[in-house]
C-alpha positions in Angstrom: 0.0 0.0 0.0 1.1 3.6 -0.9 2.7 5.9 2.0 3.1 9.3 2.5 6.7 8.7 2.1 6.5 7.2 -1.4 4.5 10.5 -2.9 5.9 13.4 -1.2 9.9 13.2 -0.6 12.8 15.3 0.5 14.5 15.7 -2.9 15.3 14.6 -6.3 17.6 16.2 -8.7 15.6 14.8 -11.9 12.3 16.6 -10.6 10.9 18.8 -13.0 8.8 22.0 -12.2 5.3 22.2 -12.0 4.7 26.1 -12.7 1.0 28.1 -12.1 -0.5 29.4 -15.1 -2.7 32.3 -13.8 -5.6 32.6 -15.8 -3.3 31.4 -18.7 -1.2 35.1 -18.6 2.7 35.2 -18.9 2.9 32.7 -21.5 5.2 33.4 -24.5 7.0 31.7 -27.3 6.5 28.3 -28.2 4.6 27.6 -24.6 2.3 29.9 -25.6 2.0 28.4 -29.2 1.5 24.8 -27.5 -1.2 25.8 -24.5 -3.0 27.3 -27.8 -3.0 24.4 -29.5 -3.9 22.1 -26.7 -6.6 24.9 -25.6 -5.3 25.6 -22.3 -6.4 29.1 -20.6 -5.1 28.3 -17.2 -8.8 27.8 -15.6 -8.4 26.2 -12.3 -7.5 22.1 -12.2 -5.9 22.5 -16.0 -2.9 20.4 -16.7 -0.4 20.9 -19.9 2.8 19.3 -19.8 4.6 21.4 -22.2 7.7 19.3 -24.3 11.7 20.3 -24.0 13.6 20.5 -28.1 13.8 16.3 -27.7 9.7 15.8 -26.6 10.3 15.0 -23.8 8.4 16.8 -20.7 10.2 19.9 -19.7 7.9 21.3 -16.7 4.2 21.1 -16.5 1.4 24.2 -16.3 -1.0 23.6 -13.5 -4.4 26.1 -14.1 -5.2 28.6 -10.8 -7.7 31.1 -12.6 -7.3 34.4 -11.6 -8.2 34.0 -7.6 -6.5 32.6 -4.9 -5.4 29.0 -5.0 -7.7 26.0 -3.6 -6.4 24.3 -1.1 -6.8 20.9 -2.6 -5.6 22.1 -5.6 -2.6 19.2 -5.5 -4.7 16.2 -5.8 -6.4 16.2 -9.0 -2.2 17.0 -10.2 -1.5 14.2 -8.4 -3.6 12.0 -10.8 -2.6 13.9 -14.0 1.0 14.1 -13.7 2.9 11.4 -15.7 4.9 9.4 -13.3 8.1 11.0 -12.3 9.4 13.2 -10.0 8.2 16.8 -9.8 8.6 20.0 -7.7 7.0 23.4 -7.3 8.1 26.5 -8.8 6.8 30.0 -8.7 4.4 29.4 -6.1 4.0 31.7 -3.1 5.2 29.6 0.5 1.7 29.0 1.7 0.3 28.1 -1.9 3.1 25.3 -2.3 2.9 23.8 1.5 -1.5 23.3 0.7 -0.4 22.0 -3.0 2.1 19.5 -1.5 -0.1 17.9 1.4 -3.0 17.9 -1.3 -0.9 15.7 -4.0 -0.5 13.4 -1.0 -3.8 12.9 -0.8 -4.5 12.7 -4.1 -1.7 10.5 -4.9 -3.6 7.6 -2.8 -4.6 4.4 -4.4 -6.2 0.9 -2.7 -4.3 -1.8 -4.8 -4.8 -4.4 -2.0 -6.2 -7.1 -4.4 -4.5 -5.7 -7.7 -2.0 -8.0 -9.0 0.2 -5.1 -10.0 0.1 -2.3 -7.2 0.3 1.0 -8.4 2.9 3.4 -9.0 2.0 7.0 -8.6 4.2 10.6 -9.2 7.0 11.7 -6.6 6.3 15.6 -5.3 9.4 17.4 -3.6 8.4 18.9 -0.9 8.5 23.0 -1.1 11.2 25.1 1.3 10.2 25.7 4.2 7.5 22.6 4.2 7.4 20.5 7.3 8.0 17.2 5.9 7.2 15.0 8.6 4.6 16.5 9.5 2.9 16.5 6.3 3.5 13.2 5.8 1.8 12.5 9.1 -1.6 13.9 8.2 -1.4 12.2 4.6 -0.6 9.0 6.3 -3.6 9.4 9.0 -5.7 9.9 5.9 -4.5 7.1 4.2 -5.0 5.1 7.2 -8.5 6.2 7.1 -9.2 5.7 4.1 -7.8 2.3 3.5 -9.9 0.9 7.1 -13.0 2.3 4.7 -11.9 0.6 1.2 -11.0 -2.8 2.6 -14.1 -5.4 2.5 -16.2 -6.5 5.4 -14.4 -9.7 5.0 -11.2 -8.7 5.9 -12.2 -5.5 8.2 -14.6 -6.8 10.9 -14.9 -6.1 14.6 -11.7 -8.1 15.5 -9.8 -6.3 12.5 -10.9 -3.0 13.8 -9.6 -3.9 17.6 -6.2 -5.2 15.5 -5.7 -1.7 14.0 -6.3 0.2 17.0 -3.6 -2.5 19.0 -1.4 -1.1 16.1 -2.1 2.9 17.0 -1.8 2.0 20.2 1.3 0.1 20.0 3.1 2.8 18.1 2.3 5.3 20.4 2.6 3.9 23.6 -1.3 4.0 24.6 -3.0 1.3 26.9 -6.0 -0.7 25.4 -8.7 -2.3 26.8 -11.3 -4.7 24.7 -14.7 -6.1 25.8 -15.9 -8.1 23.8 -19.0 -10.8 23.6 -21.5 -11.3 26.4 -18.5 -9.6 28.6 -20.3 -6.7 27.2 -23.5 -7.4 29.5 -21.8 -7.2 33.0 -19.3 -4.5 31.7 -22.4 -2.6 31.2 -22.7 -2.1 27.2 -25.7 -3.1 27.1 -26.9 -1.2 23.1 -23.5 -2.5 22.0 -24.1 -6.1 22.8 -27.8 -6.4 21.3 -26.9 -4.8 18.0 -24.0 -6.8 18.0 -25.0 -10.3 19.3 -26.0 -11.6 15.9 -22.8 -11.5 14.3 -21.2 -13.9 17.5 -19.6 -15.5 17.9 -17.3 -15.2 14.6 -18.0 -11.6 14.7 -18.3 -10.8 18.1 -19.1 -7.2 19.2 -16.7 -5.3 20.6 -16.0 -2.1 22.9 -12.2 -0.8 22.0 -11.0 1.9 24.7 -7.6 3.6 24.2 -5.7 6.1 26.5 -3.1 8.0 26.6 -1.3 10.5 28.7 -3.9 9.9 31.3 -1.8 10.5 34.5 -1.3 13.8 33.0 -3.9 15.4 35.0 -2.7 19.0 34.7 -3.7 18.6 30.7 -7.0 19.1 29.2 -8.5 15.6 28.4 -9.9 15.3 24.5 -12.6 11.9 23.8 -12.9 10.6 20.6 -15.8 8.4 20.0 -16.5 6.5 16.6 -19.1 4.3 15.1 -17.2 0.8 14.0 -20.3 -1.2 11.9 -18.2 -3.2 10.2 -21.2 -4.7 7.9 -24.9 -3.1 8.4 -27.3 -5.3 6.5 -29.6 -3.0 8.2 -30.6 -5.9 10.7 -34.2 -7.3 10.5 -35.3 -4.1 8.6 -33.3 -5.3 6.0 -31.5 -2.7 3.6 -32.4 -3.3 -0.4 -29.4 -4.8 -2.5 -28.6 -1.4 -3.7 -28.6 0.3 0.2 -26.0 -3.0 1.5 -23.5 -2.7 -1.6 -21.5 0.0 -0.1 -22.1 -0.8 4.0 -18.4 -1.8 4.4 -17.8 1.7 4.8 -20.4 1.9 8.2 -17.5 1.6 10.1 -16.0 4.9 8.6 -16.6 6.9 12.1 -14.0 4.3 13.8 -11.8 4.8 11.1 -11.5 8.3 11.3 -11.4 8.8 15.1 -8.1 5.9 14.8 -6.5 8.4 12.7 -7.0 11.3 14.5 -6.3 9.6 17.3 -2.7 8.9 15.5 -2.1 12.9 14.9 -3.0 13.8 18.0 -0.2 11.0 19.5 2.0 11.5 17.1 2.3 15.1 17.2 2.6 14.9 21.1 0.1 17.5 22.0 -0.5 18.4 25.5 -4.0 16.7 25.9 -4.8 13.6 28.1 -6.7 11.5 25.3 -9.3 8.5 25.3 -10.3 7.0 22.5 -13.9 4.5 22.0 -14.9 2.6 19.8 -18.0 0.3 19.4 -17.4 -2.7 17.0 -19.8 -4.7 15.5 -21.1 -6.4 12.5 -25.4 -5.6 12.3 -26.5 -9.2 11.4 -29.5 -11.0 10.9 -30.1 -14.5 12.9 -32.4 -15.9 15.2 -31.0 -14.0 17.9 -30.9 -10.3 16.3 -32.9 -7.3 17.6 -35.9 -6.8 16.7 -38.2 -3.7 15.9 -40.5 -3.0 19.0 -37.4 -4.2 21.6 -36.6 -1.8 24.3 -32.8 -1.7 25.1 -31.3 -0.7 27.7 -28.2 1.9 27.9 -25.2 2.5 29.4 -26.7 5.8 31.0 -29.6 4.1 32.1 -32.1 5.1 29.4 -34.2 2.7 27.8 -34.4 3.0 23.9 -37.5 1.4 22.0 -35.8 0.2 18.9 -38.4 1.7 16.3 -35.5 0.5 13.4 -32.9 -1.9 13.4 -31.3 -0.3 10.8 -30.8 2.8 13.1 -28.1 1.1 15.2 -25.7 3.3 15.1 -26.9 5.9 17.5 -27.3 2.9 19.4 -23.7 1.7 19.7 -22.6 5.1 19.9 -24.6 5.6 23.1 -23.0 3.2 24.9 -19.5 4.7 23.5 -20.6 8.3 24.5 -22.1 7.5 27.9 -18.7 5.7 29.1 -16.8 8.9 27.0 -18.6 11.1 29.9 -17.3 9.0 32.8 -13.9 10.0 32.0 -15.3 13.9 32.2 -13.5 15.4 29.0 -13.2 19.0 28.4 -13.9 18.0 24.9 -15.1 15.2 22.5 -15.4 14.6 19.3 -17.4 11.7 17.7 -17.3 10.7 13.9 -20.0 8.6 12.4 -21.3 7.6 9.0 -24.8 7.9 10.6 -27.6 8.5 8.3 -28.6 9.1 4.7 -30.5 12.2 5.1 -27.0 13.9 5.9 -26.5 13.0 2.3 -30.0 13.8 1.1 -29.5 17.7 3.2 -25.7 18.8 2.1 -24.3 15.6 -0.4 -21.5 13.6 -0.1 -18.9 15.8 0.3 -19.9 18.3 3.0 -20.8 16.5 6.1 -22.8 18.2 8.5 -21.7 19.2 12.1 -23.3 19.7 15.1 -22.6 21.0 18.5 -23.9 23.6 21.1 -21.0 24.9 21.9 -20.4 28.5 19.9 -16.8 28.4 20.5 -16.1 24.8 19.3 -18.4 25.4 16.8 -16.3 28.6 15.5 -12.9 26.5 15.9 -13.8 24.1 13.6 -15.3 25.7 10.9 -12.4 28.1 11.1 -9.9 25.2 10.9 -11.9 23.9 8.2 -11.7 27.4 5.5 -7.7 27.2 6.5 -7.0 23.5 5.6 -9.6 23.0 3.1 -11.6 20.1 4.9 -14.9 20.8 4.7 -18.2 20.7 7.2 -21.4 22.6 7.7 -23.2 23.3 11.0 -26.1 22.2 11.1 -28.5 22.9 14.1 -29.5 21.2 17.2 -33.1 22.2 17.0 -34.8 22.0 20.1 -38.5 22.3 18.4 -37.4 18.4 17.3 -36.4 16.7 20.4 -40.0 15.0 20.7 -39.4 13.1 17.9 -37.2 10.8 19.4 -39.2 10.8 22.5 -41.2 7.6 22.9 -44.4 6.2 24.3 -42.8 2.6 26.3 -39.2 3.6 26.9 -37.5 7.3 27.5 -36.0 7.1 23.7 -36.8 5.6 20.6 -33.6 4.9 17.5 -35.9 6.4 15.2 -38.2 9.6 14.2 -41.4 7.5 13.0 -43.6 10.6 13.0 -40.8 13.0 11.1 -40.2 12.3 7.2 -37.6 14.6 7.4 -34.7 16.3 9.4 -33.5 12.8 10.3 -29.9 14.0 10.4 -31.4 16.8 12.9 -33.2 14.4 14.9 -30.1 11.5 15.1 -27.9 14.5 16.4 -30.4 15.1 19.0 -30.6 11.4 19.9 -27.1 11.4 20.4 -26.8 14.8 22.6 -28.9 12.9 25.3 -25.9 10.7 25.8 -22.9 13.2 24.9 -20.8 14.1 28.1 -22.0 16.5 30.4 -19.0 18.1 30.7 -16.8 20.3 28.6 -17.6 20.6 24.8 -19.1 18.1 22.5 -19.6 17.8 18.6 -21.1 15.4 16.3 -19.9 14.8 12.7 -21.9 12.9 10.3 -19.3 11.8 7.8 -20.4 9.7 4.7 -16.5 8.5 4.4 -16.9 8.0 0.6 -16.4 9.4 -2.8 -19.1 8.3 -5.3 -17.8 9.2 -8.4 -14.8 8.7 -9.0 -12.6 12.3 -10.4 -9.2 13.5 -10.5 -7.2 13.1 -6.8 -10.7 11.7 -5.6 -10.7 7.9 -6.6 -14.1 6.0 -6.0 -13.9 4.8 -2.3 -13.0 5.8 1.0 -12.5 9.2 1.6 -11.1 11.0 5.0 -13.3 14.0 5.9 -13.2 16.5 9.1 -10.0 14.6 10.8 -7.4 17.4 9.7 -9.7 20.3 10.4 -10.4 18.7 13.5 -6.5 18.3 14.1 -6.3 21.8 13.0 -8.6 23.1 15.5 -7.1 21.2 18.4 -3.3 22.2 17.7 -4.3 25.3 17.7 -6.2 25.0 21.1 -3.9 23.3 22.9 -0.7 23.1 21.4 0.5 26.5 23.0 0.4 24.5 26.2 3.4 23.1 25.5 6.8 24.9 25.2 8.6 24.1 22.4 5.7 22.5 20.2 6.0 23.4 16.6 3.1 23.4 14.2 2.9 19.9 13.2 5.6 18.6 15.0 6.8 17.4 18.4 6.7 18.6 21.8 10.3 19.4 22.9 9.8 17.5 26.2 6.7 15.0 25.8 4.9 14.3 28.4 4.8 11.0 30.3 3.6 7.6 28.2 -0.1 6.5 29.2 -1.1 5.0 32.7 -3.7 1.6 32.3 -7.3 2.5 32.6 -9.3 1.9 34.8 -12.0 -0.5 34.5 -15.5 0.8 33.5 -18.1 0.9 36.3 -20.6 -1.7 36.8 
């Protein structure tokens, strides 16, 4: 599989320039005579190669209109570029720094099952560019990304637990996994019933990472994510067409693993807990069924209106145990329902939080790195809807045909911690259509503006941390944690 490290390098002495072509001005001579002929005006995303006296490629033209750059400009060049290595030239600093971390991203390509892996274009990395660093947040995508491409088959709840034992392993974190009927008397009650039908091949799973947790004098970040590894949609069984794509439900767990990985990586000053619920939504004899109560972690009871709802479900339990720890902030990252995709498409998943200050950090992080989100609201005129008539909750908004992104946030804030600030991202983790830089598949969305947001918070905390890069004297490695409550 492709790395950071493989796309964007240190140096290479047979890299040829890759120059802007502003709204196609400042072109004379024979380069001028060739974009004519190949029709290139410099409009945004354009590509020429232009030829040297033999025919071979001399420097390519890369398109930026007349306004400022896009961010993600790099990865459709990424996928247009002939391979070879290539560097920046003419750009201004910040211009070449978002163009290199975008051809990373761009440059990545799931050749798992390919019989001839793929080889992609080299980038130098501008002057001035942290290298590592970039490479980190590429990588985190990748990891992301690849979690979300890989089939049920070979990503279900145990793979998930093995990929967090490797983030945790590299980064000196503790882990603690319950899994199976364990689940009852640990008190995961919504994990366990959603999960149960899939044991005990595919048992269910609650993953709980920490680190830096006898810290105490730092601020302590959560990170919860949804991990349905396969979601047949359980009893209320999803049409062919709704199941084809459902190896990607577990895209929330994916993303909050590679945040988490930033965050350790990077060494910021923040105690961190990571939780994920695993689990495959199966059908058997033993599955939940519309019209079962559940119980929760917090104590509520849930009247399961849909089985194909379960993710607020799972993420309940996740949340409520998130809020024992008492964060001062958490995040949680879900592919959670269709009408997020029906309200803003795939590319702009919707985000939701109470809190105006979080709220303005993010989508401020988001315009700087070019990752984007749109708040949505929290609206309090909906809360009946996932009120019901047998238990204190029910998983779905029967009586509402619409807003069900709305009303699934609103299930979820009645099990987000009570203290510090909370948001909810509804990610759909996948690019439809495949385009240039955006290959059909998984796709990484909110984790670096979310990384963003919290270097900025926090990272002043600690003296000597860079952007992007390492704390001169990191704290101590992470203590065990402590068992959850009964």
């Amino acid at each position: 599989m492709i790395a950071a490290a493989d796309v964007l390098i240190a140096d290479s002495e047979a890299a040829l320039p890759v120059r802007p072509a502003r709204g196609g001005s400042g072109l004379e001579g024979a380069v001028a005579a060739w974009a004519a002929a190949n029709d290139f005006v410099g409009k945004p995303g354009q590509l020429l190669i232009v030829p040297g006296p033999a025919g071979a490629p001399d420097h390519a033209l890369l398109g930026v209109g007349d306004a400022a750059v896009d961010a993600m400009a790099g990865r459709a060049l990424a996928a247009k570029l002939p391979v070879g290595d290539w560097r920046l030239e003419g750009w201004e600093p910040a211009e070449a720094h978002g163009l290199a971390l975008s051809f990373a991203l761009g440059a990545y390509r799931f050749d798992r099952y390919k019989a001839k892996p793929a080889v992609p274009p080299r980038l130098v990395g501008p002057e001035g560019l942290d290298l590592a660093a970039a490479q980190a947040v590429a990588d985190a995508c990748f990891r992301v990304r690849r979690m979300v491409d890989t089939p049920a088959a070979d990503m279900g709840p145990a793979e998930i637990e093995a990929e967090a034992r490797e983030v945790a392993q590299a980064h000196g974190a503790s882990i603690q996994v319950t899994t199976g009927d364990a689940l009852l008397k640990a008190n995961y009650p919504a994990v366990h019933a959603v999960g149960r039908a899939a044991a005990p091949h595919r048992a269910p799973r609650l993953i709980e990472m920490g680190w830096n947790l006898d810290a105490a004098d730092r601020p302590l970040v959560a990170l919860v994510g949804k991990g349905v590894a396969f979601d047949s949609g359980g009893l209320d069984i999803k049409p062919a067409a709704g199941m084809r794509n459902m190896k990607k439900d577990m895209g929330g767990a994916a993303h909050v693993l590679g945040l988490a990985r930033l965050i350790m990586g990077a060494k910021l000053p923040v105690r961190l807990v990571v939780l994920v619920a695993a689990v495959e939504n199966a059908i058997s004899g033993d599955a939940f069924r519309p019209g079962d109560v559940l119980k929760t972690r917090k104590g509520l009871t849930v009247e399961v209106g849909n089985t194909d709802a379960e993710g607020r479900l799972i993420l309940s339990d996740a949340l409520a145990r998130a809020g024992e720890h008492r964060p001062d902030l958490t995040l949680d990252f879900a592919t959670l329902t269709g009408a997020a995709r029906v309200a803003l498409g795939p590319e702009l998943p919707p985000l939701y939080t109470d809190d105006e200050a979080l709220a303005a950090d993010l989508l401020a992080a988001s315009a700087r790195v070019g990752d984007p989100m749109w708040r949505m609201p929290l609206w309090s005129g909906y809360r009946s809807s996932v009120e019901a008539e047998i238990a204190d909750l029910r998983n779905d908004s029967a009586a509402w045909a619409q807003a069900g992104s709305v009303t699934a946030a609103l299930f979820l804030q009645r099990f987000a911690p009570e203290t510090g600030a909370w948001a909810h991202l509804d990610v759909f983790a996948w690019n439809p259509r495949a385009r240039p830089g955006w290959p059909e598949g998984g796709e990484a969305q909110g984790i670096r503006a979310a990384f963003d947001m919290l270097e900025r918070r926090y990272a002043s905390r600690a003296q000597g941390l860079g952007k992007g890069g390492a704390a001169a004297s990191p704290g101590p490695d992470s203590q065990a944690l402590s068992p959850p409550p009964r």
